[in-house]
PDB file of N, H, CA, C and O in Angstrom:
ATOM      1  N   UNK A   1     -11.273  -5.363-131.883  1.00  0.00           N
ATOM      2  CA  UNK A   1     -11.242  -4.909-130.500  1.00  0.00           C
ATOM      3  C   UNK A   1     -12.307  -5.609-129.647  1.00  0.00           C
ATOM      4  O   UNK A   1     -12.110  -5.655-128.433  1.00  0.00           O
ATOM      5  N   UNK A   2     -13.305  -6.104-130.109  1.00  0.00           N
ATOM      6  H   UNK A   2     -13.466  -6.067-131.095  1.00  0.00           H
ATOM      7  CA  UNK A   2     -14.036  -6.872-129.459  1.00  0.00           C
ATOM      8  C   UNK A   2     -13.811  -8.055-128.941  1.00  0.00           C
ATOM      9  O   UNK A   2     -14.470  -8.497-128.000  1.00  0.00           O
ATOM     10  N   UNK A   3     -12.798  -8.717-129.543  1.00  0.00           N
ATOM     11  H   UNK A   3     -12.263  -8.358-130.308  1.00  0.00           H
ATOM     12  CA  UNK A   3     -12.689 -10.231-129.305  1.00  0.00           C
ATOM     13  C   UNK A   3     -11.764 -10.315-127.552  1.00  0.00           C
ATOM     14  O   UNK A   3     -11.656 -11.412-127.006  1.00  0.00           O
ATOM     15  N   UNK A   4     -11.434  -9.576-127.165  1.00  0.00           N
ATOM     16  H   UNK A   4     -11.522  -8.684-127.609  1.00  0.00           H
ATOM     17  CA  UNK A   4     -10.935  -9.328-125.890  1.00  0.00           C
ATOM     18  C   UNK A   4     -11.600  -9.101-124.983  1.00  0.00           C
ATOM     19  O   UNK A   4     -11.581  -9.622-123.868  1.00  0.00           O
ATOM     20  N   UNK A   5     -12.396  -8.114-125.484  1.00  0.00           N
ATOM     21  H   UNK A   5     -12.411  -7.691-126.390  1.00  0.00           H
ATOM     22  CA  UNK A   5     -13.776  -7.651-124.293  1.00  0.00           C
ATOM     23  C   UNK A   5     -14.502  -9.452-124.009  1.00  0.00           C
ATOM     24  O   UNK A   5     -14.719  -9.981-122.919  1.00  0.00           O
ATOM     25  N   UNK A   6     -14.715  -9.992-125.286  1.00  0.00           N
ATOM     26  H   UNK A   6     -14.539  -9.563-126.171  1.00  0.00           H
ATOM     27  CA  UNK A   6     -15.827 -11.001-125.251  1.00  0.00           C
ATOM     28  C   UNK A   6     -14.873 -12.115-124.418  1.00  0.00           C
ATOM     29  O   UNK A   6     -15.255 -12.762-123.442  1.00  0.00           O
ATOM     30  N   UNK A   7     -13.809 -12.169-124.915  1.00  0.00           N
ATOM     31  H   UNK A   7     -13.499 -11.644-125.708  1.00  0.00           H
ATOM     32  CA  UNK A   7     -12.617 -13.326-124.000  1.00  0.00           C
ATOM     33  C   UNK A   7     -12.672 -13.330-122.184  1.00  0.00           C
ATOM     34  O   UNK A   7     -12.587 -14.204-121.321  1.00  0.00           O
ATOM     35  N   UNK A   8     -12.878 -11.715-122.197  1.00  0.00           N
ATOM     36  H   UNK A   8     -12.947 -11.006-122.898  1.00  0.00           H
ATOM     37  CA  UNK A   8     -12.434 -11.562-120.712  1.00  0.00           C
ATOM     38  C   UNK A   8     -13.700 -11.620-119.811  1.00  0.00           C
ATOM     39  O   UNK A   8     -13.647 -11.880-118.609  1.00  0.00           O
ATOM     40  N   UNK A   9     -14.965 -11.326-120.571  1.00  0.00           N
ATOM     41  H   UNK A   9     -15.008 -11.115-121.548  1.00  0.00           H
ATOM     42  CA  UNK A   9     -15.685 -11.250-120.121  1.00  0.00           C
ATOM     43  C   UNK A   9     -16.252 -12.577-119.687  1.00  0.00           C
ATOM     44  O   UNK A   9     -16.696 -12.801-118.560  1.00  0.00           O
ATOM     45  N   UNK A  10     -16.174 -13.796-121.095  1.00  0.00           N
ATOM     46  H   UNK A  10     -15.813 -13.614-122.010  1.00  0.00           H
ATOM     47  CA  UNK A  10     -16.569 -15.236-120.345  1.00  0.00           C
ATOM     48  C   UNK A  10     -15.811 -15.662-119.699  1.00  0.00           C
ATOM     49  O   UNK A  10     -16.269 -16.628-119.088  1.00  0.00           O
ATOM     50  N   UNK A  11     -14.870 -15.470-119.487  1.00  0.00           N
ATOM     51  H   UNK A  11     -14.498 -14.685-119.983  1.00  0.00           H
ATOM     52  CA  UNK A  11     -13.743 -15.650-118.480  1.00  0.00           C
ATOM     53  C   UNK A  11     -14.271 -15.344-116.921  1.00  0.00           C
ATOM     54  O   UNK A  11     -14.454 -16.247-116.106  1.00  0.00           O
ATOM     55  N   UNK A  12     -14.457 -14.120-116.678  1.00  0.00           N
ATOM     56  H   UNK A  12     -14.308 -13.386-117.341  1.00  0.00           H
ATOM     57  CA  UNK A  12     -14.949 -13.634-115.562  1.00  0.00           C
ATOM     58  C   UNK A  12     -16.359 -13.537-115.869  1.00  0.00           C
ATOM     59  O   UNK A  12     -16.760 -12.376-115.798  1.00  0.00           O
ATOM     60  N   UNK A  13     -17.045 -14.200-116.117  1.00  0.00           N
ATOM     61  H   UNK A  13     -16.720 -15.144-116.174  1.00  0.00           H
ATOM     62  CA  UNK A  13     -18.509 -14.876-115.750  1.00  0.00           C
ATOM     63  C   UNK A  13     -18.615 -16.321-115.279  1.00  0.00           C
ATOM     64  O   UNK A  13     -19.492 -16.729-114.518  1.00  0.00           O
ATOM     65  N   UNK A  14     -17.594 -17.086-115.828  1.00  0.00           N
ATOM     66  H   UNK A  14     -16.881 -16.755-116.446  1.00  0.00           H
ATOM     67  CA  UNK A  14     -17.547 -18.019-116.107  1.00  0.00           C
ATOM     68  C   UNK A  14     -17.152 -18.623-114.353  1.00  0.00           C
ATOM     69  O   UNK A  14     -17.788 -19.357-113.598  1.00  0.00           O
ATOM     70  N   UNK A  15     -15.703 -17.849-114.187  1.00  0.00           N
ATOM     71  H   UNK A  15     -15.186 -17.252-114.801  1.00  0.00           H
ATOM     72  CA  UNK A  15     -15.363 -18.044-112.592  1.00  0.00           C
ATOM     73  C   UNK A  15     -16.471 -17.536-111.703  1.00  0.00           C
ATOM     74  O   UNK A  15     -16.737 -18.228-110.721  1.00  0.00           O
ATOM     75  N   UNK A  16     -17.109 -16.501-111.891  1.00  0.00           N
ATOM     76  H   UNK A  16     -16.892 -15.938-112.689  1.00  0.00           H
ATOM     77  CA  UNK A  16     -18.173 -16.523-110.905  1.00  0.00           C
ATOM     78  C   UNK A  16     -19.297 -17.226-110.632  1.00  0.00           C
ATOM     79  O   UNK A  16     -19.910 -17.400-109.578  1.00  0.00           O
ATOM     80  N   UNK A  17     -19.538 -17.733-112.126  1.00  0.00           N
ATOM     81  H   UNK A  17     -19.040 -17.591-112.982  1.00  0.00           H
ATOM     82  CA  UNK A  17     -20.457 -18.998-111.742  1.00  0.00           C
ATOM     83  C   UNK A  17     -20.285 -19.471-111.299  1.00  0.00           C
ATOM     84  O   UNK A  17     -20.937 -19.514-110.256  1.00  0.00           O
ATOM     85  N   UNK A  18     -19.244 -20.392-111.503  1.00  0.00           N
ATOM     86  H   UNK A  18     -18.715 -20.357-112.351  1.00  0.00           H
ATOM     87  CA  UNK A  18     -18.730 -21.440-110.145  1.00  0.00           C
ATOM     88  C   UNK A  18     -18.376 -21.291-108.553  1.00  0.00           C
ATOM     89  O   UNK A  18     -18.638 -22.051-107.620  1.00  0.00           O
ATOM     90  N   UNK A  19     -17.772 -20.190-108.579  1.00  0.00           N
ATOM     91  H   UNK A  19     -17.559 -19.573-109.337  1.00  0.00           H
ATOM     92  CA  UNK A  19     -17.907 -19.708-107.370  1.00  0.00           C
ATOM     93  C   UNK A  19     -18.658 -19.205-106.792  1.00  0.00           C
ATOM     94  O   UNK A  19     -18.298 -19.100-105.620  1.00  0.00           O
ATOM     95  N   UNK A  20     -19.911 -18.658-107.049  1.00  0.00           N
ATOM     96  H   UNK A  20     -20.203 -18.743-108.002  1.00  0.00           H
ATOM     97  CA  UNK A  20     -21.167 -18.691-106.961  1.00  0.00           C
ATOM     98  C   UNK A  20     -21.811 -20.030-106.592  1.00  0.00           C
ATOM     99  O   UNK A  20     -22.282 -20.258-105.477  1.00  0.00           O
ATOM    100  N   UNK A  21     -21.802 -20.605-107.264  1.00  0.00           N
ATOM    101  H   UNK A  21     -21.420 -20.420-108.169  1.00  0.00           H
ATOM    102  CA  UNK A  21     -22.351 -22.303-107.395  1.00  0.00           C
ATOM    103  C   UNK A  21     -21.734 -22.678-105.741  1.00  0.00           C
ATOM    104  O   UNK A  21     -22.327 -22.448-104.688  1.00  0.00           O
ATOM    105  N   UNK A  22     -20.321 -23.342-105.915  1.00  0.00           N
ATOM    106  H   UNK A  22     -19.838 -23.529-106.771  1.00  0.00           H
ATOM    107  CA  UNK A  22     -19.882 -23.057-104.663  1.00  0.00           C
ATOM    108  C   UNK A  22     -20.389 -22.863-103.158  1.00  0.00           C
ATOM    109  O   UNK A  22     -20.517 -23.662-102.230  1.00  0.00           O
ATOM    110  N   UNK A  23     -20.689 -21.128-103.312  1.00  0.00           N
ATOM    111  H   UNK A  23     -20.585 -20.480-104.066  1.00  0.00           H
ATOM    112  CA  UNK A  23     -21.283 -20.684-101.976  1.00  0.00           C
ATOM    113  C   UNK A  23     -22.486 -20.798-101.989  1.00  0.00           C
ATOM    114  O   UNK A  23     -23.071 -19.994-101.263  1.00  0.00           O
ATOM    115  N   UNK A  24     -23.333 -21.765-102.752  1.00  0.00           N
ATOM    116  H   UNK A  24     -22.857 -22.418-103.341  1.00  0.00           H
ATOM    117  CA  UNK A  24     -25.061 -22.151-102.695  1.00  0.00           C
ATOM    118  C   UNK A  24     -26.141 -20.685-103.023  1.00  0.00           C
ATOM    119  O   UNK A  24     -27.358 -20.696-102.835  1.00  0.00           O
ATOM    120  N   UNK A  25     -25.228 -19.312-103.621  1.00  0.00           N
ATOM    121  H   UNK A  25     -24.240 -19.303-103.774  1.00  0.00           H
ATOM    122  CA  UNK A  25     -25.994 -17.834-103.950  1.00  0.00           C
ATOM    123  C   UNK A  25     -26.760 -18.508-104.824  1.00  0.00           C
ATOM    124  O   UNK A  25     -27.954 -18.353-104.564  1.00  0.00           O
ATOM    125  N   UNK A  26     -26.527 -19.291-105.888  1.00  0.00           N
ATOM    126  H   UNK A  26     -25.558 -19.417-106.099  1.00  0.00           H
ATOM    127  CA  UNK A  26     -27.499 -18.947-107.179  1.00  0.00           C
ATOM    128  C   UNK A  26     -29.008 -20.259-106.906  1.00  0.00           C
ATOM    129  O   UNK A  26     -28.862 -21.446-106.612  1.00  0.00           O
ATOM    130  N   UNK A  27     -29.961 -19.732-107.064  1.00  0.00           N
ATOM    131  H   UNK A  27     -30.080 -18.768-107.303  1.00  0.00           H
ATOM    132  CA  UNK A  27     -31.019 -20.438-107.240  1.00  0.00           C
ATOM    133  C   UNK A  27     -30.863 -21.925-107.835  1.00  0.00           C
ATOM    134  O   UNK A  27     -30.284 -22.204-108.885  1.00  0.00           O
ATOM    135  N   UNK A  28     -31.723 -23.151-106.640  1.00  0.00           N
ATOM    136  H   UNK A  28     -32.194 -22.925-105.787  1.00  0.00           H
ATOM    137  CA  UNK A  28     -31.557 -24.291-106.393  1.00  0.00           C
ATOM    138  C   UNK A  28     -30.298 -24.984-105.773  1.00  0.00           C
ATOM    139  O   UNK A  28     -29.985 -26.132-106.088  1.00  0.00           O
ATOM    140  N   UNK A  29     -29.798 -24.451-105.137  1.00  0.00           N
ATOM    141  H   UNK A  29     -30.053 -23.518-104.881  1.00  0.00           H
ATOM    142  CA  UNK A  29     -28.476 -25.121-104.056  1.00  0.00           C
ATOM    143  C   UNK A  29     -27.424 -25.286-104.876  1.00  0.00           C
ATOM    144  O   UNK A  29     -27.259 -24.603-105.887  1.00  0.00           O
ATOM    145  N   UNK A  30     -26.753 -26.078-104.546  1.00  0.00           N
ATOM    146  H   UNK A  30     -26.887 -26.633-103.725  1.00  0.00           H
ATOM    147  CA  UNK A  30     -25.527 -26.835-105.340  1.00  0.00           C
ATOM    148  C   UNK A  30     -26.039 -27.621-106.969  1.00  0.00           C
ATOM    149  O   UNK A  30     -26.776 -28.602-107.058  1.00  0.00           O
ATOM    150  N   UNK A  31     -25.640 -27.143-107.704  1.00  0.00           N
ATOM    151  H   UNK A  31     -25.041 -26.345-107.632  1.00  0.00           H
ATOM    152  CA  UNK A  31     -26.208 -27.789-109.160  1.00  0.00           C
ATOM    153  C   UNK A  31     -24.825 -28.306-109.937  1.00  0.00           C
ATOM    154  O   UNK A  31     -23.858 -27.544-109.907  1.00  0.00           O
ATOM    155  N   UNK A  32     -24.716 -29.474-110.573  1.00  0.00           N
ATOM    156  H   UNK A  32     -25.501 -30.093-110.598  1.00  0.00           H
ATOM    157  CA  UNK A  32     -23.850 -29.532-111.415  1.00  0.00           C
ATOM    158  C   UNK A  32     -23.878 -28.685-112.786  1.00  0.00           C
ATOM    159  O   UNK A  32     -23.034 -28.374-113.627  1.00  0.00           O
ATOM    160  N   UNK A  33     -25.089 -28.489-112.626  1.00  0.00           N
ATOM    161  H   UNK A  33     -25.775 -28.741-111.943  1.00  0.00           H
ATOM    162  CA  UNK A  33     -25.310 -27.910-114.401  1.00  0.00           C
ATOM    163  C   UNK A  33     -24.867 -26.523-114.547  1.00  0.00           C
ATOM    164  O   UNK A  33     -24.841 -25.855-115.581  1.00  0.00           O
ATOM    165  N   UNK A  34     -24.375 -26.047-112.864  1.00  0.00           N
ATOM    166  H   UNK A  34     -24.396 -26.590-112.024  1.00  0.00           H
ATOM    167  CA  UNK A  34     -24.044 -24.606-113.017  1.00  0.00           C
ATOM    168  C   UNK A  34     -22.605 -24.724-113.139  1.00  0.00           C
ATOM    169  O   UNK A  34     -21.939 -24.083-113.952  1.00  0.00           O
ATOM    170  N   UNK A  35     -21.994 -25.839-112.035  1.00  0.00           N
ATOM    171  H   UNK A  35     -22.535 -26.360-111.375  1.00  0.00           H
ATOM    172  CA  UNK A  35     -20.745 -26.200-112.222  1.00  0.00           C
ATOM    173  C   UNK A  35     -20.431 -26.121-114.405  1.00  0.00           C
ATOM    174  O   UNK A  35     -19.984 -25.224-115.119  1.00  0.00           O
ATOM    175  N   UNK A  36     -20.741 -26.966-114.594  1.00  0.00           N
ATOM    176  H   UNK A  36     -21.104 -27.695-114.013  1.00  0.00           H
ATOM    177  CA  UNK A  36     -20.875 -27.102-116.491  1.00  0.00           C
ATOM    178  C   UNK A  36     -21.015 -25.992-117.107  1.00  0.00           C
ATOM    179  O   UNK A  36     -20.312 -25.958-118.116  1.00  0.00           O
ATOM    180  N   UNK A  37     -22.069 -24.383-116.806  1.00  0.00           N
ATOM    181  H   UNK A  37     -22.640 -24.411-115.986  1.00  0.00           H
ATOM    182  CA  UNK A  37     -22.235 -23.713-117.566  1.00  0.00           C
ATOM    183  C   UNK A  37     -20.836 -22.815-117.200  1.00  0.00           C
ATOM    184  O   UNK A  37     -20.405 -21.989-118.005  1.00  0.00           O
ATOM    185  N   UNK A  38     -20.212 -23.062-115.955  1.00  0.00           N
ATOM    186  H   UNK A  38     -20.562 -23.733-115.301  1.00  0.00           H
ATOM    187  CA  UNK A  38     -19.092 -21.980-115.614  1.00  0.00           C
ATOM    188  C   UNK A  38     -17.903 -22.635-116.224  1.00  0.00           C
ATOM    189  O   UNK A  38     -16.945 -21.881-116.057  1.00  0.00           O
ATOM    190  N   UNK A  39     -17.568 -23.667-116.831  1.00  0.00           N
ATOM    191  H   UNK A  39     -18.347 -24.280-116.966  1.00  0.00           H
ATOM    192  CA  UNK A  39     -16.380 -24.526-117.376  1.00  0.00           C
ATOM    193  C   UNK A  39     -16.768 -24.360-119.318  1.00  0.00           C
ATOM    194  O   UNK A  39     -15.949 -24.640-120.194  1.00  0.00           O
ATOM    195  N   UNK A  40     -17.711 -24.021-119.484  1.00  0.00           N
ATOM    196  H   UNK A  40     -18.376 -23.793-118.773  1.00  0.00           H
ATOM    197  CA  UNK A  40     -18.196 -24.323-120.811  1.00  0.00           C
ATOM    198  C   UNK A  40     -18.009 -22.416-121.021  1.00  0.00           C
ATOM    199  O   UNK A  40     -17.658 -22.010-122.129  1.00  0.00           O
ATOM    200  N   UNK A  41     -18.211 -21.642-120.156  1.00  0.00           N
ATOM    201  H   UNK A  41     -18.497 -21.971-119.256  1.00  0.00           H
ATOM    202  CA  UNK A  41     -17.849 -20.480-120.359  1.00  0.00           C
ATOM    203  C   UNK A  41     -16.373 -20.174-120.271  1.00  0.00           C
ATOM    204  O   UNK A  41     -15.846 -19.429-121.097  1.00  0.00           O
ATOM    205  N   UNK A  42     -15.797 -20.649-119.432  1.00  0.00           N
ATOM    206  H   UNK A  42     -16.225 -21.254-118.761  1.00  0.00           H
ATOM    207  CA  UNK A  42     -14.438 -20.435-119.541  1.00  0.00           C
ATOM    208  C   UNK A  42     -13.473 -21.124-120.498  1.00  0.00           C
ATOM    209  O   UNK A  42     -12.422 -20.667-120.947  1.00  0.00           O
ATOM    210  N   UNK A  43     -14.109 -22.479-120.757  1.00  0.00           N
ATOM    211  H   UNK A  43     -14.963 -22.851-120.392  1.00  0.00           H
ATOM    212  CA  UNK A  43     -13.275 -23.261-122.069  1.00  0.00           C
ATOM    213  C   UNK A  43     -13.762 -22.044-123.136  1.00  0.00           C
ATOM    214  O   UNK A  43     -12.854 -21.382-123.640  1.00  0.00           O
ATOM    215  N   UNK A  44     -14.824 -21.797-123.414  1.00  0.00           N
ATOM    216  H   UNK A  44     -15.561 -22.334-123.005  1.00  0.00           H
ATOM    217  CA  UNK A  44     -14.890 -20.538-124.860  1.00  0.00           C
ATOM    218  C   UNK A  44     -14.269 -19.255-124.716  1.00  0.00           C
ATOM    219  O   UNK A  44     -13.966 -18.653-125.746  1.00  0.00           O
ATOM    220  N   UNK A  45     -13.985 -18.642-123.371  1.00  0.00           N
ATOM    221  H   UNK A  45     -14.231 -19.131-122.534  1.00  0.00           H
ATOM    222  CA  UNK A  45     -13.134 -17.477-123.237  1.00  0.00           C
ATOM    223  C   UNK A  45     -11.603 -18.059-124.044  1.00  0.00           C
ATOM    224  O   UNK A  45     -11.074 -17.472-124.988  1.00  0.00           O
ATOM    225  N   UNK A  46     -11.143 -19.199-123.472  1.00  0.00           N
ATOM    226  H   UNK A  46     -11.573 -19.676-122.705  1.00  0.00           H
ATOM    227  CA  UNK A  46      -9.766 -19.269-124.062  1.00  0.00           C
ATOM    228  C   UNK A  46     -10.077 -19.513-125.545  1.00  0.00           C
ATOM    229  O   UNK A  46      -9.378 -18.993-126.414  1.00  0.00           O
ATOM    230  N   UNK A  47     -11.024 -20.228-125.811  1.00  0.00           N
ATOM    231  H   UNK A  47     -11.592 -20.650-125.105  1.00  0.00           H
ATOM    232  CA  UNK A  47     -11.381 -20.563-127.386  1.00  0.00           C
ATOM    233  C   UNK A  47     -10.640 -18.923-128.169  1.00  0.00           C
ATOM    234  O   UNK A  47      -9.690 -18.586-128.876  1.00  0.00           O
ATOM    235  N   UNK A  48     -11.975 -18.230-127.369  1.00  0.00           N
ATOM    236  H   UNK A  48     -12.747 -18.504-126.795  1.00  0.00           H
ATOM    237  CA  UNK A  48     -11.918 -16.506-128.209  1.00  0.00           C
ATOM    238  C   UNK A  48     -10.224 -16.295-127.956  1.00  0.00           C
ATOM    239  O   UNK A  48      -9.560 -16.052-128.964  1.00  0.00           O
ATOM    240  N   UNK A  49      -9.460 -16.391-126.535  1.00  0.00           N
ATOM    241  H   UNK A  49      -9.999 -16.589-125.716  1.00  0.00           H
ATOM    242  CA  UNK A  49      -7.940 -15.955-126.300  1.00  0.00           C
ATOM    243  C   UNK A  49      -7.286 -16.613-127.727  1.00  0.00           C
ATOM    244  O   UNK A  49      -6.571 -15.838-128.362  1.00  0.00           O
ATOM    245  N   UNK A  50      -7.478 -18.009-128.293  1.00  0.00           N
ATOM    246  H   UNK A  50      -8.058 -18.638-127.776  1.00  0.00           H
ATOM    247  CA  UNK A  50      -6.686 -18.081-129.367  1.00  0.00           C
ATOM    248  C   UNK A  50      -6.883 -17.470-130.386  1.00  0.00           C
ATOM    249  O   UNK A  50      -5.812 -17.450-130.992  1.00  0.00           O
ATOM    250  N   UNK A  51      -8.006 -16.701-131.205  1.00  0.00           N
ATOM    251  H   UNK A  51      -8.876 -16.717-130.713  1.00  0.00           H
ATOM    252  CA  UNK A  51      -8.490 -15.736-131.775  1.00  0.00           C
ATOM    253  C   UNK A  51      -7.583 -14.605-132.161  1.00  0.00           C
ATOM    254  O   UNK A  51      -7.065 -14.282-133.230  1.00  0.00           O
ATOM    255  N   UNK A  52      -7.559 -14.181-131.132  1.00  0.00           N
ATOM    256  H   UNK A  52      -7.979 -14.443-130.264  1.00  0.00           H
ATOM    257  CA  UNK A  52      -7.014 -12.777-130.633  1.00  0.00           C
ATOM    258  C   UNK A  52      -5.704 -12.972-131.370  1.00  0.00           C
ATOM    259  O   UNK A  52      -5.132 -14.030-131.636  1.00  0.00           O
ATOM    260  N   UNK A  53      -5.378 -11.816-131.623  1.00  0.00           N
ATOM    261  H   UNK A  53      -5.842 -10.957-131.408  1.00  0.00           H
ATOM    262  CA  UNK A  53      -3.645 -11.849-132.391  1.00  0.00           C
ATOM    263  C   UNK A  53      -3.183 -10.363-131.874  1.00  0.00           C
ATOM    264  O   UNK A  53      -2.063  -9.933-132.153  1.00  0.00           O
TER     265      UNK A  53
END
């Protein structure tokens, strides 16, 4: 039952980083490295989605 919670959750962290990033909210302006941590979270949400059965 966990592996869903953990899927959905980097999932929707993952988009808000970036969209965050985006609107210049998160500390130091526009960063690529935030762009990267929100794509590296969402590539492992689907990682965990193939998991799941």
């Amino acid at each position: 039952m966990w592996v869903p919670a953990v899927m959905f959750a980097l999932l929707v962290t993952g988009t808000l980083v970036i969209i965050t990033n985006y609107l210049g909210l998160l500390p130091g302006e526009q960063q690529n490295r935030y762009l990267l941590l929100g794509l590296v979270e969402i590539t492992a949400g689907f990682i965990f989605a193939t998991i799941y059965r």
